[in-house]
C-alpha positions as CSV (number, residue, x, y, z in Angstrom):
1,X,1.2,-22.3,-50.2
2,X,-1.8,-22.3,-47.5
3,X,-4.5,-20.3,-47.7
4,X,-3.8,-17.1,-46.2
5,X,-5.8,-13.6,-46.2
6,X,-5.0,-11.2,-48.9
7,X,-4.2,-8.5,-46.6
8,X,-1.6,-10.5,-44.4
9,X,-0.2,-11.5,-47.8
10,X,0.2,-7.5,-48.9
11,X,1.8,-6.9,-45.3
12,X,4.3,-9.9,-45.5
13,X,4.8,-8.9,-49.6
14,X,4.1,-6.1,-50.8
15,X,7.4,-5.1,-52.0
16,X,8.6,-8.9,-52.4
17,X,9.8,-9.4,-55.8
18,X,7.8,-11.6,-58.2
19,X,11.0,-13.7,-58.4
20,X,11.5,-14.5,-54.5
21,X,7.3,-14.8,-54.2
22,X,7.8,-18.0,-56.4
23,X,10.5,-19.1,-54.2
24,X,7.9,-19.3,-51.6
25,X,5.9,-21.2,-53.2
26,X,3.0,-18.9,-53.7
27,X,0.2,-19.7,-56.2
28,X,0.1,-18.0,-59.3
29,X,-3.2,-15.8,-58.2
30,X,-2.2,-14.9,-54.8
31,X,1.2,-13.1,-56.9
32,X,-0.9,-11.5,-59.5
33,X,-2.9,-10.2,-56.9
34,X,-0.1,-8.6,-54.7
35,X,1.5,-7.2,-57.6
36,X,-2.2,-5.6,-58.8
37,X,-2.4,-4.1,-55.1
38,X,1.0,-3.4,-55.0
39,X,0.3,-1.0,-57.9
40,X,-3.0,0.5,-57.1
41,X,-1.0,1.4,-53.7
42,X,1.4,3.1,-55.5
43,X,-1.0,5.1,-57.3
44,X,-3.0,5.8,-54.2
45,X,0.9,7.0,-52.9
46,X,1.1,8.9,-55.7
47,X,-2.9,10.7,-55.8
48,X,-3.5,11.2,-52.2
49,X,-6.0,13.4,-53.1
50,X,-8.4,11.2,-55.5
51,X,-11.6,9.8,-55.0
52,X,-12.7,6.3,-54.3
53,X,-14.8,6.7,-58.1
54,X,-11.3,7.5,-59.4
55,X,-9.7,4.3,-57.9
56,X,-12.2,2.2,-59.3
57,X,-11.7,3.9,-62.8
58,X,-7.8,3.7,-62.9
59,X,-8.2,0.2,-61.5
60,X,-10.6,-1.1,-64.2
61,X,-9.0,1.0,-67.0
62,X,-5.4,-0.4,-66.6
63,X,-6.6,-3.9,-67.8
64,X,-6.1,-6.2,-64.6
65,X,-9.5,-7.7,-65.6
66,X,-11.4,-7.0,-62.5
67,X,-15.0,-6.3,-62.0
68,X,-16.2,-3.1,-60.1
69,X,-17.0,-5.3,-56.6
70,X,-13.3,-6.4,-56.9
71,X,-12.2,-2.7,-57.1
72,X,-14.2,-2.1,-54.0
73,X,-12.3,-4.8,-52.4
74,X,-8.9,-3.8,-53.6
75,X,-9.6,-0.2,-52.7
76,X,-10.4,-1.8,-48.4
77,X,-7.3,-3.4,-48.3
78,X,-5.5,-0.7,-49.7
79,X,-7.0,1.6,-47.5
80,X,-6.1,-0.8,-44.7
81,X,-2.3,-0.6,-45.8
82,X,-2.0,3.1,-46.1
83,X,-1.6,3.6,-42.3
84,X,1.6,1.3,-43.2
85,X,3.0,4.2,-44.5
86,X,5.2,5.5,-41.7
87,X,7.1,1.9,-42.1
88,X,6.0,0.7,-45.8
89,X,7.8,4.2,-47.2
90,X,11.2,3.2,-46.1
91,X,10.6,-0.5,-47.4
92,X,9.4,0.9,-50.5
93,X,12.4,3.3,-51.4
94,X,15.2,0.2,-50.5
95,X,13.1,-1.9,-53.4
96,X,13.1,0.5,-55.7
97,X,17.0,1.1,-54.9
98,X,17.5,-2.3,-55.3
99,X,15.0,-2.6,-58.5
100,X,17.2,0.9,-60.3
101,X,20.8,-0.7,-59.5
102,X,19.4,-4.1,-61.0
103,X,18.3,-2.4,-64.0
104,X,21.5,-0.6,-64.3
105,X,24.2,-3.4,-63.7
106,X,21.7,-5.0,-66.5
107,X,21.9,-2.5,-68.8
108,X,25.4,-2.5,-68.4
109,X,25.8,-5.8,-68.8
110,X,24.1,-5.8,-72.4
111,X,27.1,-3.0,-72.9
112,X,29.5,-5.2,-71.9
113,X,30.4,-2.2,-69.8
114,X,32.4,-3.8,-66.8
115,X,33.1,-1.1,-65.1
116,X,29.3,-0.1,-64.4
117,X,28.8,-3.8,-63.7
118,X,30.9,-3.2,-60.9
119,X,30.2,0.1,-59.6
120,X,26.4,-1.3,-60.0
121,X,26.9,-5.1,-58.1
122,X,29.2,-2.6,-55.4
123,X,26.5,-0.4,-54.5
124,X,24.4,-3.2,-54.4
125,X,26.6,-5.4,-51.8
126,X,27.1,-2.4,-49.7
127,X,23.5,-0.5,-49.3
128,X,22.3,-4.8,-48.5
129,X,25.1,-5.3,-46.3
130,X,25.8,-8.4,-48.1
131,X,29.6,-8.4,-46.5
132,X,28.3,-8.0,-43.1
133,X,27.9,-11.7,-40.8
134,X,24.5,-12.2,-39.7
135,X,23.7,-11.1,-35.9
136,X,23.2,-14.6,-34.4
137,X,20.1,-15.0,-32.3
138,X,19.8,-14.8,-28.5
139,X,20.0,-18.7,-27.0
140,X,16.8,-17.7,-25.3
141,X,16.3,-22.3,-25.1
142,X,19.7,-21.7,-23.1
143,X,18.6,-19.1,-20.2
144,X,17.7,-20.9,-17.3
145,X,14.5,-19.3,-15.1
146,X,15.8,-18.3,-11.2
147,X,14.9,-20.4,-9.2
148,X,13.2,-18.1,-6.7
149,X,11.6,-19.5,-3.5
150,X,9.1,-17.3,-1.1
151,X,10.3,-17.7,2.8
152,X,10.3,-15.2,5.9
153,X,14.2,-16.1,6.6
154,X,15.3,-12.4,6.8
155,X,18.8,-14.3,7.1
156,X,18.7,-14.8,3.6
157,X,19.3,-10.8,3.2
158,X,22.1,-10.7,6.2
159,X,19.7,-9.7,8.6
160,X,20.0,-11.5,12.3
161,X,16.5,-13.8,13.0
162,X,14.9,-12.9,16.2
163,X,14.5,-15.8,18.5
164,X,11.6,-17.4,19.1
165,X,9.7,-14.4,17.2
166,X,6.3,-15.3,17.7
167,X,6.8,-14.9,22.0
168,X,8.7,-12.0,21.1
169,X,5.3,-10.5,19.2
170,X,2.9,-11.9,22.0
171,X,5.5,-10.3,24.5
172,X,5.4,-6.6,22.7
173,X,1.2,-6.5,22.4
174,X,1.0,-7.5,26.4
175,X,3.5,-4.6,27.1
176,X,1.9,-2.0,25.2
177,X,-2.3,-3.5,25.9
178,X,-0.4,-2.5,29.6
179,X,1.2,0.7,28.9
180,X,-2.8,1.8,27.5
181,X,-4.7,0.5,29.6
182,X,-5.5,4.3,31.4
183,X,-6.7,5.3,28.1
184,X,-10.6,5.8,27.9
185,X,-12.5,5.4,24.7
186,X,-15.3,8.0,24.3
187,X,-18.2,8.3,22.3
188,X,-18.5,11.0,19.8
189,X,-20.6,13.9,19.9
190,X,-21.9,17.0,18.2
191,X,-19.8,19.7,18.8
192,X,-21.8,22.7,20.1
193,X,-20.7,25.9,17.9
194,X,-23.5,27.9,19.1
195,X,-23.5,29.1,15.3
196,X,-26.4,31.7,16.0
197,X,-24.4,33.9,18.1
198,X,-20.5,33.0,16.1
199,X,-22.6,34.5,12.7
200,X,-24.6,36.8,14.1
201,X,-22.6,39.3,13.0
202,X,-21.6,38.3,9.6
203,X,-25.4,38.0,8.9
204,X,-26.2,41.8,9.6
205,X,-23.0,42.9,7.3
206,X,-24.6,40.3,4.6
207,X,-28.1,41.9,5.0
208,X,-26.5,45.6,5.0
209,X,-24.4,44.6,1.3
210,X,-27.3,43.4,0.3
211,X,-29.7,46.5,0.7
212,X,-27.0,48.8,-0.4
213,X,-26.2,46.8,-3.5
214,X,-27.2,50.0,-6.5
């Protein structure tokens, strides 16, 4: 399998079984690893409340082998994945579903109890919809783009062209330059409130508050 960054690999896997990882051709480090992050993760699921110290001793102490800079790596991507949780949590419960009903149509099996084995491979059919036809996908290679062209043909919507429209425009501005020509444009200029004598008398009532304030 290509090279591909550890944390992609945990996104794509990290409730993959072993089995179908091999399928895919991963190498045998690149599934050791997932299933060493896929169980620190758990165990970060499981103590939301621990430390990074504490990581790095559970990690170490449960014999993967790693060095304490590898913990600190581990512990990133984890911490990376756990906003995954909103998504990952469902993804998690339909593996371990999947990983209890395994264990039980295998412990039946070792019974020779047929019944479970089929209670066990039915529950299993129906919660992965294994009777159900796959949707097929959308022909998107099929949909042809519209061929939409730009023009000023108002026709196009059932609307009637006017006539030589651009004497019709020339025709309109002379009328109406015509119809204004008696209007006069005039400069503008400061309007004269004569303020002093409009606020005179707000000024004394200001000044009178003002002295008579206790």
């Amino acid at each position: 399998m290509a090279n591909i960054a550890t944390i992609d690999l945990c996104k794509a896997h990290l409730f993959t079984s072993e089995e179908e990882m091999r399928l895919q051709k991963y190498t045998e480090d690149q599934i050791s690893r997932v299933l060493r992050l896929r169980d620190m993760y758990l165990w970060v699921l499981a103590n939301p409340d621990a430390k990074d110290r504490q990581f790095i001793e559970e990690e170490i102490s449960r014999g993967y082998a790693v060095h304490k800079s590898q913990a600190y790596t581990d512990l990133a991507i984890i911490k990376a994945l756990v906003p995954m949780l909103s998504s990952a949590a469902r993804d998690f419960h339909r593996w371990r579903y999947n990983e209890m009903i395994l264990e039980t149509y295998q412990m039946a099996k070792k019974r020779k109890d047929t019944k479970t084995m089929e209670r066990a491979a039915s529950s299993y059919a129906k919660y992965n919809r294994v009777d159900v036809e796959d949707e097929s996908a959308l022909p998107y290679d099929l949909i042809v783009v519209q061929p939409f062209i730009p023009t000023d043909d108002p026709s196009v919507l059932g609307i009637k062209p006017i006539p030589n429209r651009q004497k019709f425009v020339e025709d309109l501005l002379a009328k109406y330059r015509a119809e204004s020509a008696d209007i006069d444009d005039v400069e503008y200029e400061e309007a004269d409130l004569e303020e002093d004598e409009l606020w005179a008398d707000y000024e004394e009532i200001k000044d009178d508050e003002e002295t008579n304030v206790p």
